[in-house]
matplotlib code that plots the C-alpha trace (Angstrom):
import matplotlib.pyplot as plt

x = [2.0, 4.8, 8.4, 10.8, 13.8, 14.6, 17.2, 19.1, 19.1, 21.2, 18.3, 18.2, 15.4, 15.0, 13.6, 13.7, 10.0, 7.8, 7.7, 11.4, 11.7, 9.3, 11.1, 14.4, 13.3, 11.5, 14.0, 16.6, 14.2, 13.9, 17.6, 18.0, 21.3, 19.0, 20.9, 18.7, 19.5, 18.0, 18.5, 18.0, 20.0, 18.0, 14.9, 11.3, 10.5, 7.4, 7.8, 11.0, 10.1, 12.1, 11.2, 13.8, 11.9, 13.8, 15.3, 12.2, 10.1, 7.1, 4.7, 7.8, 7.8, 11.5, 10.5, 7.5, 9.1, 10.9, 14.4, 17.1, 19.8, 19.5, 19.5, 18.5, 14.4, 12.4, 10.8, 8.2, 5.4, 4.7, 3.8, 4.8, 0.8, -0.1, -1.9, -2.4, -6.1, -6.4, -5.8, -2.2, -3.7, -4.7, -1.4, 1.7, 3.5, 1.4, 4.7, 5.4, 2.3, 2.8, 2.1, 2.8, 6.3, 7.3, 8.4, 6.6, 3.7, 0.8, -2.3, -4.3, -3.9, -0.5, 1.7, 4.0, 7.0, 5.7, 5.1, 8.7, 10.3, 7.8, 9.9, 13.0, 12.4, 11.6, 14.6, 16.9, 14.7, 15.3, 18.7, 17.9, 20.5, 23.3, 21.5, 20.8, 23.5, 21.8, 22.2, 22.1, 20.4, 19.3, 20.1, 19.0, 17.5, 17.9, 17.4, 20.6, 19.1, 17.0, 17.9, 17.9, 14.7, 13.2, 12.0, 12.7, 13.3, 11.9, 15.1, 16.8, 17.5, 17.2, 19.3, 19.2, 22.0, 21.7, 23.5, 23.4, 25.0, 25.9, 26.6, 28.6, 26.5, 28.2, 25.7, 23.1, 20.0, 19.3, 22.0, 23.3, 26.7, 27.1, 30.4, 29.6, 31.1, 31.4, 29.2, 28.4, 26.8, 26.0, 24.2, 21.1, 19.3, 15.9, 15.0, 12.1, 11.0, 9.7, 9.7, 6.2, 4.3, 3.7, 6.5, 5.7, 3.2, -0.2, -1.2, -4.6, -4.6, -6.2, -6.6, -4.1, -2.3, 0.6, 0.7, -0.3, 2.2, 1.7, 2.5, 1.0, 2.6, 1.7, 0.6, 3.9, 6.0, 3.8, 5.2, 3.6, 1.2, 3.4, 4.4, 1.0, -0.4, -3.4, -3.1, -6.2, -5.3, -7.1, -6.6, -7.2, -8.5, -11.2, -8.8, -7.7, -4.9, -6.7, -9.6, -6.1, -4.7, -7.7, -8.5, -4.7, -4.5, -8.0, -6.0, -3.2, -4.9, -7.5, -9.4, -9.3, -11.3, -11.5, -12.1, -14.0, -15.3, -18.5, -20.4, -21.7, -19.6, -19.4, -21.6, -17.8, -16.5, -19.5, -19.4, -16.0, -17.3, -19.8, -17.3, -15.1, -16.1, -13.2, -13.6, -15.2, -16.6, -16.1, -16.7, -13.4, -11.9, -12.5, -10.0, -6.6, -5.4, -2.4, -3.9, -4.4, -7.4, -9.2, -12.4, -15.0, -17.4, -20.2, -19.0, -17.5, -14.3, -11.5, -7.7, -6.0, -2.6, -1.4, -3.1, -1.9, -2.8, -3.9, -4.5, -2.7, 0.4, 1.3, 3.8, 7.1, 9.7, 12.7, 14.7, 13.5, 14.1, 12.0, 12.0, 8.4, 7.5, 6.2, 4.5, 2.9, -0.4, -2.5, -1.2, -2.1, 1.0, 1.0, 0.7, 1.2, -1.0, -2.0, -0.4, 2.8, 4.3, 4.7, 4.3, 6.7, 9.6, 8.1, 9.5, 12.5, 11.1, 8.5, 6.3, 5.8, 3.6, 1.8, -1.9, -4.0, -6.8, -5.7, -4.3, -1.1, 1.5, 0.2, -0.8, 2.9, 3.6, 1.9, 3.7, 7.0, 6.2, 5.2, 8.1, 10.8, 8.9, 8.6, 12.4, 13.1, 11.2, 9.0, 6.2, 5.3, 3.0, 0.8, 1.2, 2.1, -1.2, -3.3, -1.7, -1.8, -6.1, -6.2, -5.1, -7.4, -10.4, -9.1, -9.1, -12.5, -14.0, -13.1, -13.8, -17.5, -17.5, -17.0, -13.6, -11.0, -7.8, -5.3, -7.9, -6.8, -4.4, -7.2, -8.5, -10.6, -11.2, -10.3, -11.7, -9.2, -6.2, -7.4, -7.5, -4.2, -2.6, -4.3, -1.4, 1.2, -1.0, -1.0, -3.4, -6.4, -7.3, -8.3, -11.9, -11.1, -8.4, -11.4, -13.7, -11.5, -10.1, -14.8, -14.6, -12.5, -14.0, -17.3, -15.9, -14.1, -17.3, -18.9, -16.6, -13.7, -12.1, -12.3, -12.6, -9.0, -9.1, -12.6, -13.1, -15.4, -17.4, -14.6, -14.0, -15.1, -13.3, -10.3, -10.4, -10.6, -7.6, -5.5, -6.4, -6.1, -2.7, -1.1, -0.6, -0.5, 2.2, 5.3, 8.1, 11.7, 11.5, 9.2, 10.0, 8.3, 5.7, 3.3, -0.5, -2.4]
y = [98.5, 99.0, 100.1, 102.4, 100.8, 97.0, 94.9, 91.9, 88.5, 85.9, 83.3, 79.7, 77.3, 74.0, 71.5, 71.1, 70.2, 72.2, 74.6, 75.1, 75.1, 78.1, 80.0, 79.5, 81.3, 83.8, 84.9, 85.0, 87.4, 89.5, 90.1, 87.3, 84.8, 81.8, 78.5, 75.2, 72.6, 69.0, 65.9, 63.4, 63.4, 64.9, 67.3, 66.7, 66.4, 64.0, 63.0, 62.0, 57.8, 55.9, 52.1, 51.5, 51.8, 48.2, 48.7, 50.6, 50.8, 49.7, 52.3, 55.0, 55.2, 56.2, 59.1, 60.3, 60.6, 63.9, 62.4, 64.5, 62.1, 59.6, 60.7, 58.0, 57.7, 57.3, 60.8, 60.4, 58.3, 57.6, 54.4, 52.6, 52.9, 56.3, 58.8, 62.1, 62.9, 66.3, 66.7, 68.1, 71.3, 72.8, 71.9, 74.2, 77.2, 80.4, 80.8, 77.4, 74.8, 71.2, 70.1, 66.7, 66.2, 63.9, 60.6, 60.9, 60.0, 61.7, 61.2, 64.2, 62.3, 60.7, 59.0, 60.5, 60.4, 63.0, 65.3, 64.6, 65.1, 68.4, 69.9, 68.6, 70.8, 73.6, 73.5, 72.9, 75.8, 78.5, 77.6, 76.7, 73.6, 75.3, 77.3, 73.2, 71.8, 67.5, 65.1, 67.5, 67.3, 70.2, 69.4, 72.5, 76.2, 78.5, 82.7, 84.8, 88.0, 86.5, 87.9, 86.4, 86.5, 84.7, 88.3, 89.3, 93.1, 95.2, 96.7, 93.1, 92.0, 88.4, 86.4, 82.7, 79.8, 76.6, 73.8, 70.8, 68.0, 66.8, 63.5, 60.9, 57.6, 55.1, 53.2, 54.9, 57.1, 54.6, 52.7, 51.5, 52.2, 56.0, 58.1, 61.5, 64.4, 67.6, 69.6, 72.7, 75.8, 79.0, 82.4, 83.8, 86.7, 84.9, 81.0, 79.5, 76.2, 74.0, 70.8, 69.5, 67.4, 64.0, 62.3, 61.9, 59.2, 59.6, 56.4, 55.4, 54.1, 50.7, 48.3, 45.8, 47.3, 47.0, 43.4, 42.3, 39.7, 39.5, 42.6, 46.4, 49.1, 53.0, 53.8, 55.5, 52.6, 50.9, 50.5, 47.7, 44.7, 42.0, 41.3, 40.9, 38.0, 35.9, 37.5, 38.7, 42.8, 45.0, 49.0, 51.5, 54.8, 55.7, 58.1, 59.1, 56.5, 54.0, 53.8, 53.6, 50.9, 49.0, 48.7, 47.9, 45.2, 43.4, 41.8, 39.5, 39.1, 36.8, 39.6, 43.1, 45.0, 48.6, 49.9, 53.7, 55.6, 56.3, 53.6, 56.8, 55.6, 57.3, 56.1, 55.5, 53.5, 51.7, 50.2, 49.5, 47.2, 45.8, 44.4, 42.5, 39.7, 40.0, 44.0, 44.3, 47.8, 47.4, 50.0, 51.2, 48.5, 47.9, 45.7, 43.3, 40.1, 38.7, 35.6, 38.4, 38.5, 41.7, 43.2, 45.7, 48.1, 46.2, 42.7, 41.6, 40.4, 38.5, 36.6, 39.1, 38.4, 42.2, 45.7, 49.1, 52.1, 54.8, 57.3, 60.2, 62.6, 64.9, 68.2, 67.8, 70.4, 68.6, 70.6, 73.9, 75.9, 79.0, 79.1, 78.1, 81.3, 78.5, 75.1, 71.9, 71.3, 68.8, 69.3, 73.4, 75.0, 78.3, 81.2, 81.7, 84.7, 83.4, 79.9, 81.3, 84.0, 83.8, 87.1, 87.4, 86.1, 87.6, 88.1, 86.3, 83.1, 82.3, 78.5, 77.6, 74.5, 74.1, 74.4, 71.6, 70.6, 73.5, 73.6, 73.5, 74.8, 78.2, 78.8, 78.1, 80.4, 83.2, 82.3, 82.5, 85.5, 87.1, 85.9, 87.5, 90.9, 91.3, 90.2, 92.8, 95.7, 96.2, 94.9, 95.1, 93.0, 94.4, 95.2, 92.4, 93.1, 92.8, 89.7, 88.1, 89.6, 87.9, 84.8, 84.9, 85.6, 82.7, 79.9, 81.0, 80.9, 77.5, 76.5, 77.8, 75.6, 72.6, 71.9, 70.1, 71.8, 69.1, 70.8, 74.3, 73.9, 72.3, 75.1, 73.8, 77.5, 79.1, 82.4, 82.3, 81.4, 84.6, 86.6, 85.4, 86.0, 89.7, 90.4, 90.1, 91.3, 87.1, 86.7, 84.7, 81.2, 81.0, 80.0, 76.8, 75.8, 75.6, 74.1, 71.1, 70.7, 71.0, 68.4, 65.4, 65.8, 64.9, 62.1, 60.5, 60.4, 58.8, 56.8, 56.0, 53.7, 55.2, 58.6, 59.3, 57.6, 58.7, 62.4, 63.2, 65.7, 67.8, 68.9, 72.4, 73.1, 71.9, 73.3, 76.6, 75.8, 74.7, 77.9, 80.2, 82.7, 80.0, 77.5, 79.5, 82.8, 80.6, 83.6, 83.4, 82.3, 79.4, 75.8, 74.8, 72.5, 69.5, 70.1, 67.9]
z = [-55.9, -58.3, -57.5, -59.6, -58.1, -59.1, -57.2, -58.2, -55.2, -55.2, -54.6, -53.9, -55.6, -54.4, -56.3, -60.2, -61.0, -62.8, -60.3, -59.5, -63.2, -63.9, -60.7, -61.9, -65.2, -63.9, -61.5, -64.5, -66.4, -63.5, -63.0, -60.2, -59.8, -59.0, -57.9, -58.4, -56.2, -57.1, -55.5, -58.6, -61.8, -64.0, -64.1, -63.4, -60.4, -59.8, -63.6, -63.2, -63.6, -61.3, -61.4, -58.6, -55.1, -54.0, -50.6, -49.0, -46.5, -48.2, -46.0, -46.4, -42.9, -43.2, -45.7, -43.5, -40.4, -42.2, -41.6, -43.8, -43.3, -46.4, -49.9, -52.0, -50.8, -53.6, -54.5, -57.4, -57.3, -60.9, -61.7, -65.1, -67.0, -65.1, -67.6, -67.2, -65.7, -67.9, -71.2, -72.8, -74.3, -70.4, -68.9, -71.0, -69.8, -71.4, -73.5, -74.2, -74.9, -74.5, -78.1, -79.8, -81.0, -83.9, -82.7, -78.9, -77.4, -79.1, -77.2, -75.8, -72.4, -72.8, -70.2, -67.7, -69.8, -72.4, -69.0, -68.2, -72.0, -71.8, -68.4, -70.3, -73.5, -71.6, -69.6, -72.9, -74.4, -71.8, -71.3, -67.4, -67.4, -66.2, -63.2, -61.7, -59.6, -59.8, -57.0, -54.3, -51.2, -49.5, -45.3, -43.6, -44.5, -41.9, -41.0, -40.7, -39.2, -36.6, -33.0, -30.4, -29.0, -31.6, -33.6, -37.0, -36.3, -38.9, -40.2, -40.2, -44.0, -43.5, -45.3, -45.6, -45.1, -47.1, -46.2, -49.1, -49.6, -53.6, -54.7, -56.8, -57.5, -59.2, -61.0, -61.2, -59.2, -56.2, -56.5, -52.7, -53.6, -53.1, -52.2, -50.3, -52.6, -50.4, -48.4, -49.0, -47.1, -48.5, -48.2, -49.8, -49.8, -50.8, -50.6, -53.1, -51.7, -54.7, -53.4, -53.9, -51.8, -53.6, -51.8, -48.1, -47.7, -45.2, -43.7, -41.7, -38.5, -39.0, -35.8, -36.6, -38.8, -37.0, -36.2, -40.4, -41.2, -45.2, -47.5, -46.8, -48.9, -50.1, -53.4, -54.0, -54.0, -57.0, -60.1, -62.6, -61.7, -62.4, -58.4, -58.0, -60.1, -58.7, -55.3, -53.6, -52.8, -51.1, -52.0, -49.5, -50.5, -53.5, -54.9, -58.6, -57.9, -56.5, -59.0, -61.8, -59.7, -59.4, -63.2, -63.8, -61.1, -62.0, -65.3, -63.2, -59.8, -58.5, -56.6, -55.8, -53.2, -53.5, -49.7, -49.8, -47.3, -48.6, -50.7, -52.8, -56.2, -59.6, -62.3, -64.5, -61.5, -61.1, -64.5, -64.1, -61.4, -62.9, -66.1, -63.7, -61.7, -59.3, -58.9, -55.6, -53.3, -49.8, -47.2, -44.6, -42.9, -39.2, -38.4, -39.9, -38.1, -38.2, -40.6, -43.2, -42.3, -43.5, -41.5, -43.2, -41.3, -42.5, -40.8, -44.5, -44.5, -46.7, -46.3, -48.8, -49.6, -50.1, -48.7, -51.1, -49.3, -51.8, -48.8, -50.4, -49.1, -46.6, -46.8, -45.1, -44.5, -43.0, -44.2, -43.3, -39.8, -39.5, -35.3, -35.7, -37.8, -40.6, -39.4, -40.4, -38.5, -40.0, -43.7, -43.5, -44.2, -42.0, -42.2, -45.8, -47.4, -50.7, -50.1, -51.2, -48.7, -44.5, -43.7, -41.1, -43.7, -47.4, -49.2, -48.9, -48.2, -50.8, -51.6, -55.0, -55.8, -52.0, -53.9, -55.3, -57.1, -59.8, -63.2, -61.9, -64.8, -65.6, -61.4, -60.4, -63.5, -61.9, -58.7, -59.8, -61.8, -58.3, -56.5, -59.4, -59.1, -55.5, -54.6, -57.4, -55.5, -58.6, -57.0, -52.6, -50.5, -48.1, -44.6, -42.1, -40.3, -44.1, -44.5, -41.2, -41.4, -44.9, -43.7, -41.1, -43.2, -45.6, -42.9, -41.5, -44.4, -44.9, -41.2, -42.2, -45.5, -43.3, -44.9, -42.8, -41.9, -44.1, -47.2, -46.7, -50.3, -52.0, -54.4, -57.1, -58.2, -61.6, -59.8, -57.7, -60.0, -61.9, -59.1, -58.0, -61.4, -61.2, -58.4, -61.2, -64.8, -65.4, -67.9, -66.7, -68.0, -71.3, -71.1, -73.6, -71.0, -67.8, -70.2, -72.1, -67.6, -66.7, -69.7, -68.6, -65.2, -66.2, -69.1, -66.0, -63.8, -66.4, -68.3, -66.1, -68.4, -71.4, -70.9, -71.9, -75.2, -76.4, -76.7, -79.8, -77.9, -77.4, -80.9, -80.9, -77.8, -79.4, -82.2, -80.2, -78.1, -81.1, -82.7, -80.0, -79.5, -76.8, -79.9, -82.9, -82.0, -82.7, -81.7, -82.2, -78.8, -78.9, -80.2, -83.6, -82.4, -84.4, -84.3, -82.7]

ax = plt.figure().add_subplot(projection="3d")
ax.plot(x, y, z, "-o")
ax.set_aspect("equal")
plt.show()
């Protein structure tokens, strides 16, 4: 539904990723005042490389127990040799590809830096620099409007206090030696939360864990192999990060054992395996003694020297106070109709970012698109009741799938991006875009280590992309880009 009458909110956007990024310029199309707040120096988000993760828990136990109080925790977990997974061409802006520049890295799947100089341009190119206030830490988002029972009456315009925190560092991002600035709290009529959720690590519970004398750290505190030479590690977790951690680590240590739950391996991994004498598949671990000892299901064991939990992340809010209106139950984040909007709060407090397993540019595109429109009044959301019945049907329909609540974000849909862009007239994945993301899936199941590097078959679909309106209409306000 469309309305005639457009207004202009001051809104807050927290986080300068990708996501905050795209928000902060579509709320400036729309008419917005947007304030970014970002707690690092620069933009980026995730892609923001910070080698520095000295000082740490190891496990991030002080990060995942959702304490606001100390800044400099280490936020992105990019490690030195990590490569993107999908190839540049699916991952631009619709109005702004991410095309080889003169002088970077050029490869179709190039390293994280290129992802980061990519959020960089596009921030220089839209002119979004001075809407960011860096090194500042958001402390608390709360409702002005809520009464006190605990209800958000229907004629209530809730407004939103933010209370942050900026920073001088003296030397540096992570540097110990930091000097409180000022504090500041201030009102909004809307809040964007853009904060992602590749920060907060998710650890097993392993019998012993707790009593393991040598080292145990999460994936997101890994940086290069070096540290690591001729120990014997064991990585937990058969995931994307730990199949990259394993083939990197297999050059300077004496052994590595990749634990998995299921035995069940790809035929890419599998030769992987099968090159390197001291690659090893073991099954979960039952137990860890204080010896470093390390027990397998299957009555295997080994003394390893380090264990690197690749066991993924969970959401955290520590920030945010909604009187329980918005909650964290076993990495669902509810109720949000369309993984964007709590009903009881929409439009004024709006997600950007929560999904996975999606082409993630061009979906938080569409989000932000949304977002601008709706705080505008150009566009409306359903009823509280359609919503609240929609979010219903959604989680019962994954219940019936057999997928466990902490999946409820995982989308692996295009459908659904399309549909989800339909709210806004987003135009729906180009079908060369699905096809070159279908493509690297499969290379990667098949040739783990070289699918990146070796991508012949993918000509025509290339040639498509490269041809196609996304990379070809260069407007007055586009950047001149290199082909590939």
């Amino acid at each position: 539904m469309v309305s005639s009458m457009c207004l202009s909110k001051r809104v807050c956007v927290i986080g300068a990723g990708p996501s905050g990024l795209v928000a902060a310029r579509e709320l400036r199309k729309e008419g917005h005042s947007a304030v970014v707040l970002e707690q690092n120096d620069d933009v980026g988000g995730q892609w923001l490389y910070d080698p520095n993760v000295e000082g740490h828990d190891p496990l991030g136990r002080d990060i995942s127990g959702g304490s606001s109080s100390t800044f400099l925790e280490v936020h992105s977990s990019v490690y030195a040799s990590l490569r993107l997974v999908s190839p540049r061409e699916t991952m631009g802006f619709t109005d702004f590809p991410f095309s080889v520049k003169k002088g970077r890295d050029p490869r179709r799947f190039p390293g994280h830096r290129e992802v980061y100089l990519y959020l960089r341009d596009f921030c220089e190119w839209f002119g979004l620099r001075d809407m960011i206030r860096f090194n500042t830490r958001v402390e608390y988002v709360g409702m002005v409007g809520f009464d006190q029972n605990g209800v958000v009456g229907k004629d209530h315009l809730i407004k939103w206090v933010v209370r942050s925190k900026e920073y001088w560092k003296n030397s540096g991002y992570n540097n110990k030696d930091v000097d409180h600035k000022k504090v500041v709290e201030e009102v909004f009529d809307a809040v964007v939360v853009a904060t992602g959720h590749y920060s907060s690590p998710k650890l097993p519970s392993i019998r012993g864990m707790g009593s393991w004398k040598r080292r145990q750290m999460h994936s997101h505190f890994y940086r290069v192999p070096e540290p690591f030479c001729n120990e014997v590690v064991v990585i937990v977790g058969n995931s994307l990060s730990g199949q990259d951690l394993s083939m990197e680590l297999v050059e300077v240590v004496k052994d590595v054992y990749l634990s998995s739950r299921s035995m069940n391996i790809s035929e890419g991994l599998s030769k992987v395996i099968s090159k390197h004498q001291n690659l090893h598949l073991r099954p979960q671990i039952e137990s860890l003694e204080e010896d470093g000892k390390v027990s397998f299901v299957d009555g295997s064991w080994v003394i390893a020297d380090t264990l690197i939990y690749c066991t993924g992340y969970s959401y955290t809010l520590p920030f945010l106070d909604t009187k329980g209106i918005v909650t964290l139950d076993d990495d669902r984040v509810g109720p949000l109709y369309e993984h964007t909007f709590p009903p009881s709060l929409a439009p004024s407090l709006s997600f950007i970012g929560i999904p996975r397993k999606i082409i993630g540019f061009p979906f938080f595109e569409s989000q932000a698109k949304w977002i601008a429109q709706l705080l505008s009044g150009k566009r409306t959301l359903p009823s509280w009741d359609d919503m609240m019945q929609s979010i219903k049907e959604f989680y019962h329909s994954r219940d019936l799938s057999g997928i466990p609540k902490q999946n409820t974000h995982d989308i692996a849909d295009f459908e659904y991006c399309d549909r989800y862009g339909d709210y806004v007239g987003f135009p729906h994945l180009e079908e060369w875009r699905k096809q070159l993301c279908i493509s690297a899936i499969i290379s990667a199941e098949v040739n783990l280590e070289t699918y990146r590097d070796s991508y012949d078959h993918d000509h025509d679909l290339l040639h498509q992309a490269l041809q196609s309106p996304h990379f070809t209409q260069l407007h007055a306000d586009q950047p001149q880009v290199v082909a590939l």
